[in-house]
FILOTOR-724888 format. One record per residue: residue number from 1; residue in one letter; chain; x, y, z of N, C-alpha, C, O, CB in turn. Coordinates in Angstrom, 1 decimal. Glycine has a CB too. Layout:
N
  zafi  doro  seke    n_px    n_py    n_pz   ca_px   ca_py   ca_pz    c_px    c_py    c_pz    o_px    o_py    o_pz   cb_px   cb_py   cb_pz
   NUM     A     A       X       Y       Z       X       Y       Z       X       Y       Z       X       Y       Z       X       Y       Z
...
***
This chain:
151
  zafi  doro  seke    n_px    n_py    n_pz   ca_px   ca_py   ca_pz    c_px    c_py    c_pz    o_px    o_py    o_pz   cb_px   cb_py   cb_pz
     1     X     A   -62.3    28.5     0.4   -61.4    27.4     0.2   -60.0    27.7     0.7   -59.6    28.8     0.6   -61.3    27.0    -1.3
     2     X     A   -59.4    26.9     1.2   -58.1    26.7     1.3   -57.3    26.0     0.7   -57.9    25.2     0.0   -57.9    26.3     2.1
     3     X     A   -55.5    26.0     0.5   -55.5    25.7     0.1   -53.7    25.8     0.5   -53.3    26.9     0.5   -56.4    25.8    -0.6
     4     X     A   -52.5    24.6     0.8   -51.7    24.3     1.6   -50.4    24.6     0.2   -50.4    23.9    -0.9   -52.1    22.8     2.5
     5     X     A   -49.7    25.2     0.4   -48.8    25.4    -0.6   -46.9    25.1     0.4   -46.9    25.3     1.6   -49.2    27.2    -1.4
     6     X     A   -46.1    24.7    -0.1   -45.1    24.6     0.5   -44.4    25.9     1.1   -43.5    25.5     2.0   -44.6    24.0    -0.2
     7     X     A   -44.5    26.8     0.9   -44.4    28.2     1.8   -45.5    28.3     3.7   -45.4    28.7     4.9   -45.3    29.5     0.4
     8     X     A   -46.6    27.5     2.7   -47.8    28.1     3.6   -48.3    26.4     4.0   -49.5    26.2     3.8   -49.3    29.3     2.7
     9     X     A   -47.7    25.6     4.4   -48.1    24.2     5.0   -49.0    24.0     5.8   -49.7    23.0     5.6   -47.3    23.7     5.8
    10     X     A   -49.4    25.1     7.0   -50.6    24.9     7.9   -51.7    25.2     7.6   -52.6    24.8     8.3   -50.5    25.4     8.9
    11     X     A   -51.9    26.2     6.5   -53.0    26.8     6.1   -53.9    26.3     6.1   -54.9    27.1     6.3   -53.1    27.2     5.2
    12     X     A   -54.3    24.9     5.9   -55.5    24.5     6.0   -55.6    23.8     7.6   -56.6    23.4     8.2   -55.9    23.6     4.8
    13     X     A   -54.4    23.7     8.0   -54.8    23.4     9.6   -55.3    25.1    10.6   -56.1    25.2    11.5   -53.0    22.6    10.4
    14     X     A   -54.7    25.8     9.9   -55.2    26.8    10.6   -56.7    27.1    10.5   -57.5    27.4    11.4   -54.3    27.9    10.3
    15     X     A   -57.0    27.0     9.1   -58.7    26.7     8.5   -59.4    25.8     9.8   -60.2    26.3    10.7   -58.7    25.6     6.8
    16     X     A   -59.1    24.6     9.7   -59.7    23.4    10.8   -59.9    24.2    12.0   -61.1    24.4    12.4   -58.5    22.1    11.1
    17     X     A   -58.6    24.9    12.8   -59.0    26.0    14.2   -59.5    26.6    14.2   -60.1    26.7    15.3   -58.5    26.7    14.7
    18     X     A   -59.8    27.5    12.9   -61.1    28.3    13.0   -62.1    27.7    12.6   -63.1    28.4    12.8   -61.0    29.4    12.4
    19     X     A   -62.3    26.9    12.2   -63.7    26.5    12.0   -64.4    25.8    13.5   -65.6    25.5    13.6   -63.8    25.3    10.7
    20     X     A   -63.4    25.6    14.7   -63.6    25.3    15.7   -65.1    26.1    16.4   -65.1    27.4    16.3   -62.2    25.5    16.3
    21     X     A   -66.0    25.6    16.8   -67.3    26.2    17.3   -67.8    25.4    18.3   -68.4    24.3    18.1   -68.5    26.3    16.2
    22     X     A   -67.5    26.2    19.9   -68.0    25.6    20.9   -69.4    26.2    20.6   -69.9    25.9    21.7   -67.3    25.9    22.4
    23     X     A   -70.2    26.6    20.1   -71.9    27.2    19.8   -72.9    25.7    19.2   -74.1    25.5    19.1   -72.0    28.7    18.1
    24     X     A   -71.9    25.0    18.8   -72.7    24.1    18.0   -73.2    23.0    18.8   -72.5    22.8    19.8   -72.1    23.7    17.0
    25     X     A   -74.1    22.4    18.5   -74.8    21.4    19.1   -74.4    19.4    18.9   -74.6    18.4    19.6   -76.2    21.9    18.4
    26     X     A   -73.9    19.6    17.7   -73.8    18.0    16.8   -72.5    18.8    16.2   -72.3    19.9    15.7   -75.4    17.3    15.5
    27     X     A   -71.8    17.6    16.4   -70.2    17.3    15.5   -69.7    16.3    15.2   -68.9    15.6    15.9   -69.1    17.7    16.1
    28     X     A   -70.0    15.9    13.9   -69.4    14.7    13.3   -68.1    15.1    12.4   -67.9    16.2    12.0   -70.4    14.1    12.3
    29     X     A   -67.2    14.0    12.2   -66.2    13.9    11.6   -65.3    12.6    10.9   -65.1    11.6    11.5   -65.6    14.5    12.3
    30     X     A   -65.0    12.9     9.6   -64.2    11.7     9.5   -62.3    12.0     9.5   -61.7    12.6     8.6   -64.7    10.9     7.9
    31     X     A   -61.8    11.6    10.6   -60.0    12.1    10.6   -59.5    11.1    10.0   -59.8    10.0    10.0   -59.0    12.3    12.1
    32     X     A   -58.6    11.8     9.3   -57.5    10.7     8.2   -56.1    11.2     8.7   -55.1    10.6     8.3   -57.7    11.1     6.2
    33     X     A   -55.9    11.9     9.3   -54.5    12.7     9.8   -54.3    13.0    11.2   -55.3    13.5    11.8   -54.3    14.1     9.1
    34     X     A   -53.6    12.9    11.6   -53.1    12.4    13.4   -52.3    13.5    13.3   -51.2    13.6    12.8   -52.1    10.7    13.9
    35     X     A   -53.0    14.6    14.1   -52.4    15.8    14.6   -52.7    15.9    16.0   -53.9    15.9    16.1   -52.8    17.0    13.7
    36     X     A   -52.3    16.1    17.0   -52.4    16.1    17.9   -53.0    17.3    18.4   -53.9    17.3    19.3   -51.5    15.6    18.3
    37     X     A   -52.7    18.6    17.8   -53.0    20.0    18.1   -54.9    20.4    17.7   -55.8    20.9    18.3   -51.7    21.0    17.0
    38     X     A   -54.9    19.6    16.2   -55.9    19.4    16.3   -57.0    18.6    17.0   -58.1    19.0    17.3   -55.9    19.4    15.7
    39     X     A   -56.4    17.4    17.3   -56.9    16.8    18.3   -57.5    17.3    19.7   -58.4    16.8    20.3   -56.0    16.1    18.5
    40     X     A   -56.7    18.6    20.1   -56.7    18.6    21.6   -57.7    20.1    21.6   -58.1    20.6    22.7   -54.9    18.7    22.3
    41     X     A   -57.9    20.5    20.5   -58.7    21.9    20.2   -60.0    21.2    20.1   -61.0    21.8    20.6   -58.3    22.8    18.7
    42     X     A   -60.2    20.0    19.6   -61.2    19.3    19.1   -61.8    18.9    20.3   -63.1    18.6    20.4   -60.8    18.4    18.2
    43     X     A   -60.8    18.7    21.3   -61.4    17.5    22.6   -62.2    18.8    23.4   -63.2    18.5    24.1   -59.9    16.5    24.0
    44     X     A   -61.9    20.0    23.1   -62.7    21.1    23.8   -64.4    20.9    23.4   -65.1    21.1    24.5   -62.2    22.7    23.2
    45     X     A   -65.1    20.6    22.3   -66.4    19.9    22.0   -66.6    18.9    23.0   -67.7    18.9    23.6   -66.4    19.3    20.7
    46     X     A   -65.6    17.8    23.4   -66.8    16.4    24.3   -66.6    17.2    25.6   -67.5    17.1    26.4   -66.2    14.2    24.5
    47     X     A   -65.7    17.9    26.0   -65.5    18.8    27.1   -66.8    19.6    27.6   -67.3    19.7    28.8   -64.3    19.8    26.7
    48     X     A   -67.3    20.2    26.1   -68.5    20.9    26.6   -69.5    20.6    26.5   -70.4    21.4    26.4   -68.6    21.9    26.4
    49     X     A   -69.6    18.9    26.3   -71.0    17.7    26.2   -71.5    17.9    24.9   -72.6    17.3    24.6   -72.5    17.9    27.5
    50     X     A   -70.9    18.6    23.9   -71.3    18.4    22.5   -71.6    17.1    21.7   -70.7    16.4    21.2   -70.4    19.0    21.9
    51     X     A   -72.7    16.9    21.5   -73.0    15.2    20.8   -71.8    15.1    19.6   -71.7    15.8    18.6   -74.9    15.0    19.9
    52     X     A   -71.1    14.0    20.0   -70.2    14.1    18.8   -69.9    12.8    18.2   -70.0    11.9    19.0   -68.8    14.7    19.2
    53     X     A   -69.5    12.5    16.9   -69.1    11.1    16.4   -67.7    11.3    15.4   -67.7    12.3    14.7   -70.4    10.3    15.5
    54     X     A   -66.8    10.5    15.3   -65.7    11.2    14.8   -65.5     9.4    13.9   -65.7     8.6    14.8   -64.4    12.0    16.2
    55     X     A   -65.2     9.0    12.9   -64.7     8.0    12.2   -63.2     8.2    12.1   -62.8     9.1    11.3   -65.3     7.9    11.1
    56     X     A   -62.3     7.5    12.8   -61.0     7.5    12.2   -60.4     6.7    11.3   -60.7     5.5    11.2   -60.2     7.4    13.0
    57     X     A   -59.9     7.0    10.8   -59.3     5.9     9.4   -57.9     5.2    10.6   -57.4     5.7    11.6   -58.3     7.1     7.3
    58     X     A   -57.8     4.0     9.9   -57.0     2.9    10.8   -55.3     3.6    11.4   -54.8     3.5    12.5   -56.7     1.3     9.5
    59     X     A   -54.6     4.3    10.3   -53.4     5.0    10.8   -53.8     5.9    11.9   -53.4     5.8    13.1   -52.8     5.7     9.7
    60     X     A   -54.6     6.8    11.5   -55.0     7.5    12.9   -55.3     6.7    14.4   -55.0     6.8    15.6   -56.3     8.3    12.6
    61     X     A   -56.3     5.9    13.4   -56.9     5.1    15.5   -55.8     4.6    15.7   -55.8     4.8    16.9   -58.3     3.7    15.8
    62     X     A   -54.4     3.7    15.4   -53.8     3.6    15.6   -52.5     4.6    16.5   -51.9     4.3    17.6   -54.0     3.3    14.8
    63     X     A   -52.4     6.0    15.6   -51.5     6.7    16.7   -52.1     7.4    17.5   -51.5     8.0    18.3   -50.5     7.6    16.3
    64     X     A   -53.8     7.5    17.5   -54.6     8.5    19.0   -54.5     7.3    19.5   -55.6     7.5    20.2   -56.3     9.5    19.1
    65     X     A   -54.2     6.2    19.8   -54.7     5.1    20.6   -53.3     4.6    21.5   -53.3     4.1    22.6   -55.5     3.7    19.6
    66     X     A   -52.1     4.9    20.7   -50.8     5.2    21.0   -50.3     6.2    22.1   -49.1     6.0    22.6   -50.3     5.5    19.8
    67     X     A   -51.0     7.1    22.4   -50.5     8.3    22.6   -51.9     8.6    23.9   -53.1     8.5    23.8   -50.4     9.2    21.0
    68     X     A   -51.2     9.0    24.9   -51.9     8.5    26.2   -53.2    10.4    26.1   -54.4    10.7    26.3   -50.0     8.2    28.2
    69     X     A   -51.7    11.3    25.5   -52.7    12.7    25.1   -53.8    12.7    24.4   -54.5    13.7    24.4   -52.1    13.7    24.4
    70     X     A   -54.2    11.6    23.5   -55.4    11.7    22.5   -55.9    10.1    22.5   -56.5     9.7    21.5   -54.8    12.4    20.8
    71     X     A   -55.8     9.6    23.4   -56.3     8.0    23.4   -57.9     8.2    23.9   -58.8     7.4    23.6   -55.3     6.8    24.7
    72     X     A   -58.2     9.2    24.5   -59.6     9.4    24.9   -60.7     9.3    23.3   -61.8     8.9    23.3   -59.5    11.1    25.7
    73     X     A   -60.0     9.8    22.0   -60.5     9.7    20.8   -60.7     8.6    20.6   -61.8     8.6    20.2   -60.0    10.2    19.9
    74     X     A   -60.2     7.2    20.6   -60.7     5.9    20.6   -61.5     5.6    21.7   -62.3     4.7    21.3   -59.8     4.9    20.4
    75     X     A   -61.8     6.0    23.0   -62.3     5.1    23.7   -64.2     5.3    23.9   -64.6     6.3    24.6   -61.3     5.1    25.1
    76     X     A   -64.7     4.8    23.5   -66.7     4.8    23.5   -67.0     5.0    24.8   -68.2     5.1    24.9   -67.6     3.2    23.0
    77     X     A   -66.3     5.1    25.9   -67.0     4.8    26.8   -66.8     5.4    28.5   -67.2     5.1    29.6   -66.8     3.7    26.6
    78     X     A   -65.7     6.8    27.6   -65.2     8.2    28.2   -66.2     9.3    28.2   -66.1    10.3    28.9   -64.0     8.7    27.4
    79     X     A   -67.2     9.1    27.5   -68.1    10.4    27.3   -69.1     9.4    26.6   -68.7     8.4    25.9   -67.5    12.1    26.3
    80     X     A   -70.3     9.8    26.9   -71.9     9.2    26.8   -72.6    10.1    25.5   -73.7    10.0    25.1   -73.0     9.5    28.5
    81     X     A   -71.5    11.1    25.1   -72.4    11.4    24.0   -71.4    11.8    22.9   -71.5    12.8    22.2   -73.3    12.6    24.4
    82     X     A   -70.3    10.4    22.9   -69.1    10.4    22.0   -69.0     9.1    21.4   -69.0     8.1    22.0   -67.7    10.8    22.6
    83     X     A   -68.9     9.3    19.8   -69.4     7.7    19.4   -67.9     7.7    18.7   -67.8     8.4    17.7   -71.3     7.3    18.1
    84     X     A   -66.9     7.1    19.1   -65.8     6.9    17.7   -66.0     5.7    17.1   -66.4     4.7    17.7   -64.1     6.8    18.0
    85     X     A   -65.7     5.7    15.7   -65.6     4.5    14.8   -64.4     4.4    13.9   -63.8     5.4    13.6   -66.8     4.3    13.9
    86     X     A   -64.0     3.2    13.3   -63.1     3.3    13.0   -63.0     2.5    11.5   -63.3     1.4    11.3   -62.4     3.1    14.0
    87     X     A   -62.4     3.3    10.6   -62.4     2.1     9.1   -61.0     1.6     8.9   -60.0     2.3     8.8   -63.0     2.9     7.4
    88     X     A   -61.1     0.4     8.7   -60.2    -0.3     8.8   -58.8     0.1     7.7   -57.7    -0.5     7.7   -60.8    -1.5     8.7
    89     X     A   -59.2     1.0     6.9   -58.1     1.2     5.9   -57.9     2.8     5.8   -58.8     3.6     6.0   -58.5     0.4     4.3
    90     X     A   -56.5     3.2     5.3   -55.9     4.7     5.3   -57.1     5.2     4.3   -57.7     4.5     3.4   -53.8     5.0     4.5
    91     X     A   -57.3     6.4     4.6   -57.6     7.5     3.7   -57.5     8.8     3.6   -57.2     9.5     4.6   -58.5     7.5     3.5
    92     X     A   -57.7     9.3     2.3   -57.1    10.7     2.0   -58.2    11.6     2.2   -57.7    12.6     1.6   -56.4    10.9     0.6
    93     X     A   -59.3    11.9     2.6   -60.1    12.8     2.9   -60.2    13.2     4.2   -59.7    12.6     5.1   -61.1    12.6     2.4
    94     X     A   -60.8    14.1     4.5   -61.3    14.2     6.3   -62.5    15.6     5.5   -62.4    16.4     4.6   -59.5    14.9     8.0
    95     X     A   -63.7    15.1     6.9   -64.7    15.8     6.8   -64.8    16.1     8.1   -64.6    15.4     9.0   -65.7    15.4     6.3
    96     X     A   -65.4    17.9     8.1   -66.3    18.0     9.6   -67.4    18.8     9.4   -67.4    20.0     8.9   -65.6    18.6    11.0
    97     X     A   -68.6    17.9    10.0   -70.2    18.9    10.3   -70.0    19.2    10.9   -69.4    18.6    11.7   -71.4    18.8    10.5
    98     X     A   -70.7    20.7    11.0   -70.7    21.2    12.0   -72.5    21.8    12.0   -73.2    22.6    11.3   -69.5    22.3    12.0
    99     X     A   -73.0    20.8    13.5   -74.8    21.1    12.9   -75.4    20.1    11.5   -75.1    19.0    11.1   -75.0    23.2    12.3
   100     X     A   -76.0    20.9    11.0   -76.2    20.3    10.1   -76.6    21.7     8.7   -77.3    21.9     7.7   -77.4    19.3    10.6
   101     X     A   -75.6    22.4     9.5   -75.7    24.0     8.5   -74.1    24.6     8.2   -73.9    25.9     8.3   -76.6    25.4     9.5
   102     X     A   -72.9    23.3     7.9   -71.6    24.2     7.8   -71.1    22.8     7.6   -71.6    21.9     8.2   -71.0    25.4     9.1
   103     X     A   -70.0    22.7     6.6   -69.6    21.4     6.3   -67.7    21.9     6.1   -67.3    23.0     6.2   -70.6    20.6     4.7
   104     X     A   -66.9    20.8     5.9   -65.4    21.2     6.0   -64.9    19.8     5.2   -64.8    18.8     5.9   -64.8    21.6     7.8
   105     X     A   -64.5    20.0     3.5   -63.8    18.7     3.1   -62.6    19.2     3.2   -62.3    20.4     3.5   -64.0    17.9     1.7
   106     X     A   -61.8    18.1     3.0   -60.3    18.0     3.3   -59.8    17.0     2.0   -60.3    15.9     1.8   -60.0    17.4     5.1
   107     X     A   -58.8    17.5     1.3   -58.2    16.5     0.9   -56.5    16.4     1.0   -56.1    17.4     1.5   -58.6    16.6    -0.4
   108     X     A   -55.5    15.6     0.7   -54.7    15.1     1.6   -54.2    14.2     0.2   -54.9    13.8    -0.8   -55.3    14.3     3.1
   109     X     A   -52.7    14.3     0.5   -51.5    14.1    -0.3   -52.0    12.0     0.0   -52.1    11.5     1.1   -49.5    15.2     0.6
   110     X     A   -52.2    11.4    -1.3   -52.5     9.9    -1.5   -50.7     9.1    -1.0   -50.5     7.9    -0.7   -53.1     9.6    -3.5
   111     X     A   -49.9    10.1    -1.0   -48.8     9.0    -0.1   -47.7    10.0     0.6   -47.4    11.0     0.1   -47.8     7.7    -1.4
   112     X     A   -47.2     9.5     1.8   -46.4    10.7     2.3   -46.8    11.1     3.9   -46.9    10.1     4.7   -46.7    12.1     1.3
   113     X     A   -46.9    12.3     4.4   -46.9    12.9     5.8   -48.0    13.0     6.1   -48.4    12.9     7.3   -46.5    14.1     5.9
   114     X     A   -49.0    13.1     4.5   -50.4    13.2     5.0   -50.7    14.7     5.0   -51.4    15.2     5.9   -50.6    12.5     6.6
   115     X     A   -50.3    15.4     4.3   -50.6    17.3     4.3   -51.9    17.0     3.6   -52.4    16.2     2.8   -49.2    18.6     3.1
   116     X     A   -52.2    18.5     4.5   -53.8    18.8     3.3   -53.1    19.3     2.1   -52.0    19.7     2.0   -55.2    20.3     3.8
   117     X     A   -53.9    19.3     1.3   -53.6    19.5    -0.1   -54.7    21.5    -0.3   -54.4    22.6    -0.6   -54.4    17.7    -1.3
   118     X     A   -55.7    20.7     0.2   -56.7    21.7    -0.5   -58.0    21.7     0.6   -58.1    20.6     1.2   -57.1    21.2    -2.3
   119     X     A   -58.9    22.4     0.9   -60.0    22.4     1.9   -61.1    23.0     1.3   -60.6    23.6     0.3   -59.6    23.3     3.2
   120     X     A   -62.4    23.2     1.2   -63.5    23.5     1.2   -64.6    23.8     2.5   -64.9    22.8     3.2   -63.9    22.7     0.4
   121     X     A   -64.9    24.8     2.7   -65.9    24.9     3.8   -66.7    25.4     3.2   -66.4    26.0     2.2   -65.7    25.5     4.9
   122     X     A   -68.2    25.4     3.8   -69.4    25.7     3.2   -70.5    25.6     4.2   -70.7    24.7     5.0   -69.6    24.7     2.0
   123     X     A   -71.5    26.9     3.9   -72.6    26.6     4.6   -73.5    26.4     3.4   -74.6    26.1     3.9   -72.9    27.7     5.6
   124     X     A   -73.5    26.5     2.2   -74.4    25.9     1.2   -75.4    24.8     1.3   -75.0    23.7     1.5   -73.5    25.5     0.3
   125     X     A   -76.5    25.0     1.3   -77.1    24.0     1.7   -76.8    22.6     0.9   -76.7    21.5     1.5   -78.3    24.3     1.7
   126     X     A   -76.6    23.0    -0.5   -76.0    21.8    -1.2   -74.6    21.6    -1.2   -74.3    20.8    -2.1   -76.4    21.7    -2.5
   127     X     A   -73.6    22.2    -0.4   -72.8    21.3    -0.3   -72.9    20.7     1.1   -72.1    19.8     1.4   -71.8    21.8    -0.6
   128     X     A   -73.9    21.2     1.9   -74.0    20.9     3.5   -74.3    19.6     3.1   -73.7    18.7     3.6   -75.2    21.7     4.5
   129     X     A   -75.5    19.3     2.1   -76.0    17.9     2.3   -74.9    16.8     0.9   -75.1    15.7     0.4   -78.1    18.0     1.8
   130     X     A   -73.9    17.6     0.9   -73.1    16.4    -0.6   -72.2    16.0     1.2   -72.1    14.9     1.9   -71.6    17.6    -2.8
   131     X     A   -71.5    17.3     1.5   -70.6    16.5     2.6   -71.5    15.6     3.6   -70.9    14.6     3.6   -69.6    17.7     3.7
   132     X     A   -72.4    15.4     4.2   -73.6    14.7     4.7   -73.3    13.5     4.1   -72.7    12.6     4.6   -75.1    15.3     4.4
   133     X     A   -73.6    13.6     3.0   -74.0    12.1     2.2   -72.2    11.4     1.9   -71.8    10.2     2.0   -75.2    12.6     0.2
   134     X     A   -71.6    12.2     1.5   -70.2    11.5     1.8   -69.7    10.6     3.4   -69.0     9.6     3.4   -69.2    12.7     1.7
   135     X     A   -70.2    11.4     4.3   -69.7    10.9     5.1   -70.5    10.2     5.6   -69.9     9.4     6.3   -69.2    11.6     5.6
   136     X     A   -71.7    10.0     5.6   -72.3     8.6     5.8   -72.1     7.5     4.8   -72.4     6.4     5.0   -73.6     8.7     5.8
   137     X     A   -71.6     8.0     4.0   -71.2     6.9     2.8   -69.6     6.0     3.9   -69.4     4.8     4.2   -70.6     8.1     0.8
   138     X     A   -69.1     6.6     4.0   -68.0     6.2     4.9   -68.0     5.4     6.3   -67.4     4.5     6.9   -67.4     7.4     5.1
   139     X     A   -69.3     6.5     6.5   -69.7     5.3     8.1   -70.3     4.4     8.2   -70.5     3.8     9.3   -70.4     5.8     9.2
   140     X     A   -70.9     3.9     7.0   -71.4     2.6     7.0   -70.1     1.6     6.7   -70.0     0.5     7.2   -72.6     2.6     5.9
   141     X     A   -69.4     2.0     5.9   -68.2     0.9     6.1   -67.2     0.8     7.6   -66.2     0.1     7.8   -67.0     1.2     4.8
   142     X     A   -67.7     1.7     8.4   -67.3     2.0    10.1   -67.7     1.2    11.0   -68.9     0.9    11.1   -67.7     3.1    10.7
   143     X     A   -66.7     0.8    12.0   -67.3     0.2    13.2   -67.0     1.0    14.5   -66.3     2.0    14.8   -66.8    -1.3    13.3
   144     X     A   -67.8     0.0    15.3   -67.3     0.9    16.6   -65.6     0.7    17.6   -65.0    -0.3    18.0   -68.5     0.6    17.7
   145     X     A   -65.5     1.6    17.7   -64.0     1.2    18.1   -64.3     0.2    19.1   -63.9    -0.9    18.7   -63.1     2.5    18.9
   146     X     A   -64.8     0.3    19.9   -65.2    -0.9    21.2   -65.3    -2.3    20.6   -65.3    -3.2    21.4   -66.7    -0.6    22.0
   147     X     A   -65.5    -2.5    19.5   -64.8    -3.7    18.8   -63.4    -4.2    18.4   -63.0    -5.3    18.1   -65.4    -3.7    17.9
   148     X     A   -62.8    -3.3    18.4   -61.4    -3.3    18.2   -60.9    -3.9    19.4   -61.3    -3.5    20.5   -60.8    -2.0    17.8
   149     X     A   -59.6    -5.3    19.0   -58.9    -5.3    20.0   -57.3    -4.6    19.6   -56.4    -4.8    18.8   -58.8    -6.8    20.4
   150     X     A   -57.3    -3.6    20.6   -56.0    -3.1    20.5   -55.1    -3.4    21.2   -55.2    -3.4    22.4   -56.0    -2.0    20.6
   151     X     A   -54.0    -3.6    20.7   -52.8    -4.5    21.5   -51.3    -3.7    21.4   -50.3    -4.2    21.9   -52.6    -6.0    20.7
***
């Protein structure tokens, strides 16, 4: 676990970098926080044809869609084996699979900058399959960005 104290602010972003794994096969995620650094560590996966799907919550698809460095994260139709979606309202969690044998929650300050608060990673099989089932819980209220008109 991690866990972001006001001394130690990045700590769970530094967590997120290392959990970074060009080995893996499938990478899903849901981002709730618009970091660009992570962003650009992250784009190293569709770089190396890693099947990936990423759900952004509306503030995020908003500033990667803003921002000419990370607008490739909204667009469906930059990589053939990159699905983004997007839910229409802020939220305070973020998840990432990794496979279907290593999971990563995130939780995040409910008003403000958006800091992690606190992190969990796990190869547990039962927490492999609780973060699983959270985050399909989430992608069913998701659409595809390619429905969005962005203006």
């Amino acid at each position: 676990m991690s866990v972001s104290y006001p001394r130690s602010p990045a700590s769970a972003l530094s967590t997120c970098l290392d959990l970074y794994d060009p080995h893996i096969s499938r990478f899903r995620c849901l981002c709730s926080v618009y970091n660009p650094v992570l962003f650009h560590a992250y784009h190293g996966l569709l770089k190396l044809g890693i099947e990936s799907e990423a759900i952004l919550d509306w503030p995020t698809y908003e500033k990667a869609a803003n921002n000419s460095r990370t607008h490739y994260a909204v667009e469906s139709d930059r990589y053939d084996h990159y699905w983004p979606l997007v839910l229409e309202e802020s939220q305070t969690v973020g998840i990432g699979i990794y496979d279907d044998r290593k999971v990563a929650i995130a939780a995040y300050n409910e008003a403000g900058d958006g800091n992690h608060i606190a992190m969990i990673q796990s190869s547990d099989d039962r927490l492999v399959d609780w973060g699983i089932e959270l985050y399909e819980s989430f992608r069913t209220k998701a659409r595809p960005t390619s429905e969005i008109c962005f203006e």
